[in-house]
BADREN-57540 format. One record per residue (C-alpha): residue in one letter; x, y, z. Coordinates in Angstrom, 2 decimals. Layout:
(node A (X Y Z))
...
END
This chain:
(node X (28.70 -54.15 165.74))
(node X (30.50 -56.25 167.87))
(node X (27.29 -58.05 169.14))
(node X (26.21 -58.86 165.46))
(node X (30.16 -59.83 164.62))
(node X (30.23 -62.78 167.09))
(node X (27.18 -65.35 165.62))
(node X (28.53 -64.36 162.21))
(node X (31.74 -65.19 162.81))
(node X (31.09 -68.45 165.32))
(node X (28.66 -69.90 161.98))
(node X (31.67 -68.48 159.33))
(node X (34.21 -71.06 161.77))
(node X (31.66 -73.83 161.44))
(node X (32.03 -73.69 157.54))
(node X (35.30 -73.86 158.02))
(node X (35.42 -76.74 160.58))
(node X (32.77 -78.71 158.61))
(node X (34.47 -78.10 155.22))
(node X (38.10 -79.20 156.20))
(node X (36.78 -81.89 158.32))
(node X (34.96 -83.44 155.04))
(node X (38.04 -83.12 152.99))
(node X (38.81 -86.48 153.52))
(node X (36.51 -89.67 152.53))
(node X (37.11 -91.67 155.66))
(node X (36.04 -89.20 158.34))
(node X (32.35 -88.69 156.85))
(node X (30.24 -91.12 158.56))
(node X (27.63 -93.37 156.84))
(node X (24.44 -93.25 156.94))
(node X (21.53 -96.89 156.75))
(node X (22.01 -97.40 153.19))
(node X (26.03 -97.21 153.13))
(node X (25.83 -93.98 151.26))
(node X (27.93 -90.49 153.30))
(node X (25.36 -88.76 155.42))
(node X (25.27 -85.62 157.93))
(node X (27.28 -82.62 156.31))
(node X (29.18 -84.95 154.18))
(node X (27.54 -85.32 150.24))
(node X (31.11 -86.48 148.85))
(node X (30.01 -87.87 145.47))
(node X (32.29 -91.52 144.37))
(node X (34.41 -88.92 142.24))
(node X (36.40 -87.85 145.58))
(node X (35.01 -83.94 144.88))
(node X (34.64 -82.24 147.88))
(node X (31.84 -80.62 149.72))
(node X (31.76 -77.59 147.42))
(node X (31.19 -80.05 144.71))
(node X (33.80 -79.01 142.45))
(node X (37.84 -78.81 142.79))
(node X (37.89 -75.73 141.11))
(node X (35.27 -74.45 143.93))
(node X (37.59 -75.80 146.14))
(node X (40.30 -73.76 145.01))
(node X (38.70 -70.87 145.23))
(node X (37.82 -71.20 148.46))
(node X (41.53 -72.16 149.53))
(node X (42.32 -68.81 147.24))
(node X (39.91 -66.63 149.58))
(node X (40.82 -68.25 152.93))
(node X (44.59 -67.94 152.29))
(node X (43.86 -63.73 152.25))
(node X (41.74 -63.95 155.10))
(node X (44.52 -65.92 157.26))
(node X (47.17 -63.48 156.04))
(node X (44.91 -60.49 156.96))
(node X (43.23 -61.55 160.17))
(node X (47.30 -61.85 162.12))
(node X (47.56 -58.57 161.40))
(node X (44.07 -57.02 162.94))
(node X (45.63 -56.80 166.31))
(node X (48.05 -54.47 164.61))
(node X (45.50 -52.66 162.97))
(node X (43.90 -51.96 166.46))
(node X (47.50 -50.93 168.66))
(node X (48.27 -48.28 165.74))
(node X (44.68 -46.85 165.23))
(node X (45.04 -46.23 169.19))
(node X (48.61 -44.91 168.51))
(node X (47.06 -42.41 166.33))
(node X (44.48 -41.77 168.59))
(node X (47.05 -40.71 171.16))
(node X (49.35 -39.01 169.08))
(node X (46.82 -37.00 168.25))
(node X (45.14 -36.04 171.19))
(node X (49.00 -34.99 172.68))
(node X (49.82 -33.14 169.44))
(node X (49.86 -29.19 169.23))
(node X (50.38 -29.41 165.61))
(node X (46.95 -28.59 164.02))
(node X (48.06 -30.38 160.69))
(node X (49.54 -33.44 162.61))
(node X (46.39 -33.58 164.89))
(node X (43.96 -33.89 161.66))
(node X (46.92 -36.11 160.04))
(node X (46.68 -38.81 162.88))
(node X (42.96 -38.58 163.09))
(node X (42.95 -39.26 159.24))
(node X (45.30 -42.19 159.92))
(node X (43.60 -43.49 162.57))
(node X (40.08 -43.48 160.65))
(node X (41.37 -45.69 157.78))
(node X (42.59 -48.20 160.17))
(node X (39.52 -47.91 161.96))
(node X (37.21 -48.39 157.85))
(node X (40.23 -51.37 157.38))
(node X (39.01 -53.06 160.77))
(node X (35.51 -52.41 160.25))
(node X (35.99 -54.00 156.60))
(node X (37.58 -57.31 158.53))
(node X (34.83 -57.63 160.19))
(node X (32.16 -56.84 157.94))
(node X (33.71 -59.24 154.97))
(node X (33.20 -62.18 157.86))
(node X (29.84 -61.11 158.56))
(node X (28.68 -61.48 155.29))
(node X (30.55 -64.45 154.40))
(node X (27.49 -67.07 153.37))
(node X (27.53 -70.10 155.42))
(node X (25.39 -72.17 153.21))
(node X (28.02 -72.72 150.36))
(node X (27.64 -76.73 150.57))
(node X (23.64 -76.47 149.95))
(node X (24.13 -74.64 146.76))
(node X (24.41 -75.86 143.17))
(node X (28.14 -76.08 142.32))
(node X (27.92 -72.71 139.85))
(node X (26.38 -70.90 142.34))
(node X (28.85 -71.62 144.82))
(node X (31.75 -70.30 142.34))
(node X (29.54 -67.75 141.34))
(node X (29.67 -66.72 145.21))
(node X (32.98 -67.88 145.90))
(node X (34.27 -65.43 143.06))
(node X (32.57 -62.53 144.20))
(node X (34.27 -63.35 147.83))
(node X (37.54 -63.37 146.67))
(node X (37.05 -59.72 145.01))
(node X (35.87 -58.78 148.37))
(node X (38.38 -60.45 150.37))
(node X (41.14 -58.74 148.00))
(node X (39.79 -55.64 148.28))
(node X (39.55 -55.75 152.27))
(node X (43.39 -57.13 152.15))
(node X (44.39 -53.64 150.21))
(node X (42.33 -51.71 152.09))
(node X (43.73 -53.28 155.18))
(node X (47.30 -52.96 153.70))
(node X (46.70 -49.07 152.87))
(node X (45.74 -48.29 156.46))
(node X (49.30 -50.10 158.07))
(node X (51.06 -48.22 155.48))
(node X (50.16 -45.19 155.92))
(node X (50.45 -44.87 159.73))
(node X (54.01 -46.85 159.40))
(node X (54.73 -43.90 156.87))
(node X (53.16 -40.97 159.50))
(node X (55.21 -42.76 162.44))
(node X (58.68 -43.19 159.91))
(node X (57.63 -39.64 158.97))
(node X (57.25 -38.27 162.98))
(node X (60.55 -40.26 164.17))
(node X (62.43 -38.67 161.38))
(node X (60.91 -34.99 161.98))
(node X (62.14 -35.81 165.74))
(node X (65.69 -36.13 164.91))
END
């Protein structure tokens, strides 16, 4: 998993370089003829390299969840091994299975993270514009759906931890 993650993720950050690097008119370079050339296809209309505005905003929409989700995967990872440990020390049977349970969704929430970037296409700009919102639609279902997913998992093991501290009293 983690082998396949790292070339996904390395080409997702390219998109993202090349994309917010072409936002602006003046930093595409120009090609023989005085028209934009490399990544840059910026048409006179100042659209950007997804071709539309409204493509655009989707993609903003779908990268603002990812940024607010990926902060929190270190989190995700301390309290799945919390869980991990609590469990293994715990004489409770019920607790024991509780904190395995626990620790399994953060584990699917993680796994989710990382398989949303995987899959992420990193050909968006080569596309016809309604294919790209097509695409960039479908990604923000997915990218909301990882986010609650994500958010489950930390609530439930802040709810088993509120739960254990206030058992311990």
């Amino acid at each position: 998993m983690t082998k396949n993650f790292y070339p996904s993720f390395i080409s997702f950050l390219l998109v993202l370089l090349i994309n917010s690097s072409c936002s602006n008119h003046s930093d595409c370079a120009k090609g023989e003829n005085g028209e934009k050339s490399g990544h840059c296809s910026h048409e006179n209309d100042g659209k950007t390299a997804l071709k539309t505005a409204e493509n655009q905003q989707l993609m903003d929409e779908v990268m603002q969840v990812h940024d607010e989700m990926m902060p929190k995967m270190s989190q995700v990872n301390q309290l799945q091994q919390k869980m991990l440990e609590m469990a293994k020390s715990s004489k409770n049977k019920y607790q024991k299975e509780q904190y395995l349970a626990v620790a399994k969704e953060l584990s699917d929430a993680e796994n989710a993270m990382f398989a949303w970037m995987e899959q992420f296409p990193s050909n968006l700009d080569s596309l016809a514009a309604p294919n790209i919102k097509t695409i960039l639609e479908e990604q923000k279902t997915s990218v909301i759906r990882m986010k609650e997913q994500m958010a489950n998992a930390l609530k439930k093991s802040d709810d088993v931890i509120t739960n254990m501290k206030s058992t311990d009293i």
